[in-house]
C-alpha positions in Angstrom: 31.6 28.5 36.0 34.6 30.6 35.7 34.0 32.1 31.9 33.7 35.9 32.7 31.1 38.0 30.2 33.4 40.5 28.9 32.5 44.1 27.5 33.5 43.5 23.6 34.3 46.9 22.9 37.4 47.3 25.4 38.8 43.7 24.8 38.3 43.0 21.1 42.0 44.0 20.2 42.9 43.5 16.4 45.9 41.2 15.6 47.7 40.8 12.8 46.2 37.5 10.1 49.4 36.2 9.7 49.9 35.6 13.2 46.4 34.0 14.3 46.1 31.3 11.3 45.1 28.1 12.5 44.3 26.7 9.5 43.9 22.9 9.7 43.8 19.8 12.1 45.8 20.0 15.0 47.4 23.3 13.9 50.0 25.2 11.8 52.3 22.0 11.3 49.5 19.6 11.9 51.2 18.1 15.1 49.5 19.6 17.5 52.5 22.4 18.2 51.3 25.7 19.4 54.0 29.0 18.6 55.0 30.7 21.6 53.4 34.2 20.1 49.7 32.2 20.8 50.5 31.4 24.3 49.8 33.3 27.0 53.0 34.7 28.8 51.7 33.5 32.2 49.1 31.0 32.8 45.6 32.5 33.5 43.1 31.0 36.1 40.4 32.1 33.8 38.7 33.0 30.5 36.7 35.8 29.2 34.6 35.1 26.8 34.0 37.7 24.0 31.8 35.8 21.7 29.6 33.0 20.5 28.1 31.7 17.6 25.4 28.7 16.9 27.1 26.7 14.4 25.4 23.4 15.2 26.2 20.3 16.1 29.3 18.2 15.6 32.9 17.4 16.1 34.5 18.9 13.3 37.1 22.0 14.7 37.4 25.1 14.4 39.7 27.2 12.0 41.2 30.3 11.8 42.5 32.1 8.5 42.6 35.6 7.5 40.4 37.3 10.4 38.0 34.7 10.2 37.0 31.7 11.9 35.6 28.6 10.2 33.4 26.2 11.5 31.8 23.1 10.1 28.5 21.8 11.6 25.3 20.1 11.5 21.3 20.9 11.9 20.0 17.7 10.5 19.6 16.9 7.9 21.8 19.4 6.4 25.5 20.2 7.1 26.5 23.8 7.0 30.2 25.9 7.0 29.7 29.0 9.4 32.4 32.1 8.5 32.4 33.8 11.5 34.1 37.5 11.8 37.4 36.8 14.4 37.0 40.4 16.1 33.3 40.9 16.4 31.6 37.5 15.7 29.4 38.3 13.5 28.4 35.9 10.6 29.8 37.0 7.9 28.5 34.2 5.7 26.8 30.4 6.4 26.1 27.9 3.3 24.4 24.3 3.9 23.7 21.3 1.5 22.1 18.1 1.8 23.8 15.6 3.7 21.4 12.7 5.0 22.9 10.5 7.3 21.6 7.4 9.1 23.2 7.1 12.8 24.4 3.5 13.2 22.8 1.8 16.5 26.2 1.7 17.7 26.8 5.3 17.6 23.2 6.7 19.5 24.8 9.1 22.0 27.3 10.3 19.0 26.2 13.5 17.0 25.9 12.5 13.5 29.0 14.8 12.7 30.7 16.4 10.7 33.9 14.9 12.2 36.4 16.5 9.6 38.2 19.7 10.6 38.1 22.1 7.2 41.4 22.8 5.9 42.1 27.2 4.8 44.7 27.1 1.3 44.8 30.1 -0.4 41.5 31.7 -0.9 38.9 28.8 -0.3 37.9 26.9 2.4 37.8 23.0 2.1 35.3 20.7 4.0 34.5 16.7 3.9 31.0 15.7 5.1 30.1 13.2 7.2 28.8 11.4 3.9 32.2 12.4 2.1 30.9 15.2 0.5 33.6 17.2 0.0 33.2 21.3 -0.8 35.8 24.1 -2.0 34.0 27.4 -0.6 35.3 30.6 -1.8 36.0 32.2 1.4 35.2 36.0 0.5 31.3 35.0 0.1 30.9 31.4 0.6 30.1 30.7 -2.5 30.6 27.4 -3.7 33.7 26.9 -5.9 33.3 22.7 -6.5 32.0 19.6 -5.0 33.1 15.8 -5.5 30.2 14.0 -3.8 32.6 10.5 -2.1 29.0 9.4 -0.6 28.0 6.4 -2.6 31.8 4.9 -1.2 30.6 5.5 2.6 28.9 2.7 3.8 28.2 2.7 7.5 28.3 -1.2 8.3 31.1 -0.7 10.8 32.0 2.8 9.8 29.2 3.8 12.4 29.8 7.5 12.6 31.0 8.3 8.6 33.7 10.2 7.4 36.2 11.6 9.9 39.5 12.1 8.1 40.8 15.9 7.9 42.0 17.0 4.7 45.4 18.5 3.7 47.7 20.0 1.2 50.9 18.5 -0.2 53.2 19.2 -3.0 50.2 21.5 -4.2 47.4 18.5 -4.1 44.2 18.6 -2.2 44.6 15.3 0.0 41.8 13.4 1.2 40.6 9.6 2.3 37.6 8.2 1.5 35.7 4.5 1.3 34.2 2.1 3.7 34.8 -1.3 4.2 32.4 -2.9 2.2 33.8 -0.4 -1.2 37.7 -0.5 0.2 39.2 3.0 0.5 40.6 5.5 -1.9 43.7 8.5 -1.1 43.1 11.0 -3.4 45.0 13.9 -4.5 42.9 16.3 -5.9 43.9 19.8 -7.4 42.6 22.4 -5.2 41.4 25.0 -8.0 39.2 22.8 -9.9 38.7 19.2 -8.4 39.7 17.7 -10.7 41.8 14.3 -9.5 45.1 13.5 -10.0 45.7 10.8 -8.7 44.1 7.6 -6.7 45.8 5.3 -4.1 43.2 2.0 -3.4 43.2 -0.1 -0.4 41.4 -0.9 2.5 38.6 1.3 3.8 39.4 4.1 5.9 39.5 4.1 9.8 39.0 7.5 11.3 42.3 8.5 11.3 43.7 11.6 9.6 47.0 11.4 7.4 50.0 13.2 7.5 53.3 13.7 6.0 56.9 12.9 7.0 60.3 13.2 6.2 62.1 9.9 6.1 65.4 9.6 5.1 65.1 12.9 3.2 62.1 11.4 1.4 58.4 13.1 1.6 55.5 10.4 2.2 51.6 10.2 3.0 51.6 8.4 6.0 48.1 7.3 7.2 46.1 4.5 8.6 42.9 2.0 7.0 40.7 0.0 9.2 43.3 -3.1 8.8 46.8 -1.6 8.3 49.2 1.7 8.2 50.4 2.4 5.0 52.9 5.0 3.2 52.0 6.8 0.3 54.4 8.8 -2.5 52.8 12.0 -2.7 53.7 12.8 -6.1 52.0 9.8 -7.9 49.9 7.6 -5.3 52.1 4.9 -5.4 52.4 2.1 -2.6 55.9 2.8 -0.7 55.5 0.3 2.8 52.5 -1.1 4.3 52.0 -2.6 8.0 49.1 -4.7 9.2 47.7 -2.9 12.3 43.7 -4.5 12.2 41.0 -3.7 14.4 37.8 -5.8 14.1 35.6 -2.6 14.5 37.2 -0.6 12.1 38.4 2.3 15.2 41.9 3.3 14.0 40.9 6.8 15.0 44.2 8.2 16.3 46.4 10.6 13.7 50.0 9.1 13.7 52.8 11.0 14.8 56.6 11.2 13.6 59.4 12.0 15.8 61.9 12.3 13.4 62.8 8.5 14.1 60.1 6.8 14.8 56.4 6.4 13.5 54.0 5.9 16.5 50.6 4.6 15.9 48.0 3.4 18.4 44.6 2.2 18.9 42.1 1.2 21.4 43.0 -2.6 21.2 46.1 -3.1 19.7 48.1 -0.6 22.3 50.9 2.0 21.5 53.5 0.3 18.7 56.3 2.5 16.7 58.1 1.6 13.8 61.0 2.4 12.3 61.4 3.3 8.1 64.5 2.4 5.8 64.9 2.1 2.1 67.3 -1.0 1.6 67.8 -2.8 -1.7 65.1 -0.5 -3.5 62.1 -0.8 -1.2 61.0 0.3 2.1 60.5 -1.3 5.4 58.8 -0.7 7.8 60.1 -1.7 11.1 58.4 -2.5 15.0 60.8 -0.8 17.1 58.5 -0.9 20.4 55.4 -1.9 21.7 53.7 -0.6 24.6 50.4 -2.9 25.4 49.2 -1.0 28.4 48.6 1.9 26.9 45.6 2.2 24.0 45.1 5.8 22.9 41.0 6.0 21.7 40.5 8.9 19.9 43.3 11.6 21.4 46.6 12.0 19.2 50.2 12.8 21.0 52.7 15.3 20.9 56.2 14.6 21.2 59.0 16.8 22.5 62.4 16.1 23.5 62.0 12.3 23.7 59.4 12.3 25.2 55.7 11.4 23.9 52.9 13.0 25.5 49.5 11.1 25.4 45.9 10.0 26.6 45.4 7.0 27.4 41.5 5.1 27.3 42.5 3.3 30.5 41.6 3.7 34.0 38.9 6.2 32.5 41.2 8.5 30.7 44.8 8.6 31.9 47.5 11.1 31.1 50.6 9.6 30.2 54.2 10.3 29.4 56.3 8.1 27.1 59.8 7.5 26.6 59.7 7.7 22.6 63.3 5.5 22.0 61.4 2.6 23.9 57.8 3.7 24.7 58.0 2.8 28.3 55.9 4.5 30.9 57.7 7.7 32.5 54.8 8.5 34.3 51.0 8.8 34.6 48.1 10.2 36.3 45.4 8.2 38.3 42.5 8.4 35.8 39.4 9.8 35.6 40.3 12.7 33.3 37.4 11.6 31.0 37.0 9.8 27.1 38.9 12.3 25.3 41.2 15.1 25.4 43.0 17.0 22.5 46.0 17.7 23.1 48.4 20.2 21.9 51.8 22.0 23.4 53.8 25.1 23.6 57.4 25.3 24.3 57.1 25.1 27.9 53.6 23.5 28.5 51.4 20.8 27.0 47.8 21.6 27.1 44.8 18.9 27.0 41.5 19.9 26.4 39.3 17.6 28.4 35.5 16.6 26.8 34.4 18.0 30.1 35.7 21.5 29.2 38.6 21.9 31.3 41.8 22.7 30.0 45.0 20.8 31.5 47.8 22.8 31.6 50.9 20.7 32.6 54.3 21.2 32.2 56.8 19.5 30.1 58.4 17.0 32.5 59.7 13.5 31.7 59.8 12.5 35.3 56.6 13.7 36.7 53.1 15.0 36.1 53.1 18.9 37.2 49.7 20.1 36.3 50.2 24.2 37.0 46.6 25.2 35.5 43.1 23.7 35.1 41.2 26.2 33.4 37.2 25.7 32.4 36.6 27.3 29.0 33.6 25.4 28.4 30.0 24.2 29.9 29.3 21.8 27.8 31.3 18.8 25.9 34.5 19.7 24.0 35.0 16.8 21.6 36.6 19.3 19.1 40.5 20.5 19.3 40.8 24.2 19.8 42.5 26.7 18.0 44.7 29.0 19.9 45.5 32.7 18.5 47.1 35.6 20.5 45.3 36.5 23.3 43.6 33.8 23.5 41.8 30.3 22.1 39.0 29.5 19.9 36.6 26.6 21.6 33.9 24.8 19.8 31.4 23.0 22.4 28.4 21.0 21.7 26.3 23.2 19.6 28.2 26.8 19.4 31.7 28.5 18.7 33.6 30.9 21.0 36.2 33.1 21.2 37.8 33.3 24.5 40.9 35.8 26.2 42.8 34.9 28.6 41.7 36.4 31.7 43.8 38.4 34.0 
């Protein structure tokens, strides 16, 4: 393959904290944006690779905060969180706990997790089990700050492969998902000092989705999606602000919305690509169906969105690339197939980059009229089911069992 051994000691080059922090699910603004200053300035055909760490298995990403690298994984039938020095790679710290969990005969050739990506705030590290276990590790030693065990609400009738939501911070509350659908489901804010909650949103148990927050007509909300419906959230006291029915009769609503700026897009593996549109009239708010797009059903990969356009992956035809014309959500273009089950996918200013499950990273440009793909780079020899966190110089790639920190080759 094309990942070049380097000598660590000429190409570990120190940059500065601030600008490598990568610090939650699908980066800095949790949209899967990439800043220009963790880009290379000219596509390289390879990678060097200056380290690698066994963290275990699972799907849970990789973070980066502080000059360290964060990595939640499994050796059954304990989970552990690996701190991993970003320069050298050496461990720096690694803490594990209990965390039985029964793989559903649905789910055999799935790992049995952790799905969640941890989330860096301040000076602790936050993870949620596959179980929903969920930790506060002080990140200095890895000592354990506080724990609120969510497993006895995880039941895995159709939740085959447990928790997956990735946590995050709003208005100063630790924000999390939890439930099944035998229990219903539970968004709970949490203070991030002392776990102790704040408050509780109930509904319907959780899909696999992530939440995020928008802006809609200058008002904050929790947007995020159950196994039967989409629903907005005020962060400030849990209350119910909208609610859309979006069901799926195996509990997969695995894909993290998006907002772009005027319309919510959602989309799953069977009910297609659908936005809506939010107004407060008369007091309350609606949600609206703007568009629908049927032919294309995003799995498990969440857009981007840039100038209009939507950026995507879509299940069909064995994994297609797609482009999307966000006012409308028809079809501007798309590649053959074949690109695989998954990809992340992230962008820069100039580029959008999917990260394939195979290992290859896509490097196309960002074109509404036509798929220009100017790099295919392999960074990995195993499966890539986790997104990556790129940092100057170069990205951070979690494969099947280990961590590593790549460069950019020249």
């Amino acid at each position: 393959m094309n990942i070049l051994l380097a000598v660590a000691g000429l190409l570990l080059l120190a940059v500065p904290a601030s600008a490598q922090d990568w610090a939650q699910w699908r980066g800095p603004h949790r949209d899967g944006t990439v800043t220009a200053g963790a880009l290379p300035k000219a596509w390289p055909s390879a990678v060097s690779r200056l380290w690698r760490v066994d963290v275990g298995e699972g799907y849970s990403s990789p973070v980066v905060a502080d000059g360290r690298v964060f990595v939640h994984g499994r050796r059954d039938p304990e989970e552990l969180i690996t701190a991993v020095d970003f320069l050298s790679g050496r461990v720096l710290w690694q803490q594990t706990y209990q965390a039985p969990f029964a793989k559903n005969q649905y789910a055999v050739r799935m790992a049995k997790g952790p799905n969640s990506t941890p989330l860096v705030v301040g000076q602790h590290v936050y993870t949620l089990g596959v179980t929903g276990v969920l930790s506060a590790w002080r990140m200095s030693d890895g000592t354990l700050a506080w724990r609120k065990d969510y497993s006895p609400s995880v039941n895995t009738s159709k939740l085959f492969c447990g928790t997956a939501m990735s946590p995050m911070v709003e208005g100063g509350n630790l924000i999390v998902q939890v439930g099944s659908d035998v229990h219903g489901g539970r968004v709970i804010a949490i203070d991030p000092a002392t776990g102790t909650e704040r408050w509780t949103w109930k509904g319907p148990g959780p899909g696999y989705a992530s939440p995020i927050v928008i802006t809609a007509q200058t008002v904050r909300q929790i947007v995020t999606l159950t196994n039967q419906s989409i629903v907005g959230i005020d962060p400030k006291t849990g209350g119910s602000l909208w609610s859309v029915a979006f069901p799926d009769d195996w509990h997969e609503n695995i894909v993290t919305p998006i907002w772009t700026g005027t319309h919510l897009v959602v989309s799953g593996v069977r009910q297609g690509t659908h936005a809506y549109t939010l107004a407060h009239v008369a007091g309350k708010w609606q949600a609206t169906q703007a568009w629908k797009n049927a032919d294309v059903t995003m799995y498990m990969s969440a857009p981007v969105v840039s100038d209009g356009t939507l950026y995507a992956m879509s299940n069909k035809r064995k994994g297609q690339f797609v482009a999307l014309d966000a006012s409308d959500g028809s079809i501007r273009w798309a590649t053959e197939g074949r690109e695989g089950d998954h990809a992340s996918i992230l962008m820069g200013p100039a580029h959008v980059m999917f990260l394939t499950n195979s290992g290859d990273l896509v490097v196309a440009r960002k074109d509404a009229s036509k798929f220009v793909e100017d790099r295919r780079i392999e960074v990995a020899d195993a499966e890539t089911w986790a997104m990556p966190a790129f940092v100057p110089g170069g990205v951070i790639v979690r494969d099947a069992q280990g961590v590593m920190r790549l460069q950019w080759a020249n």
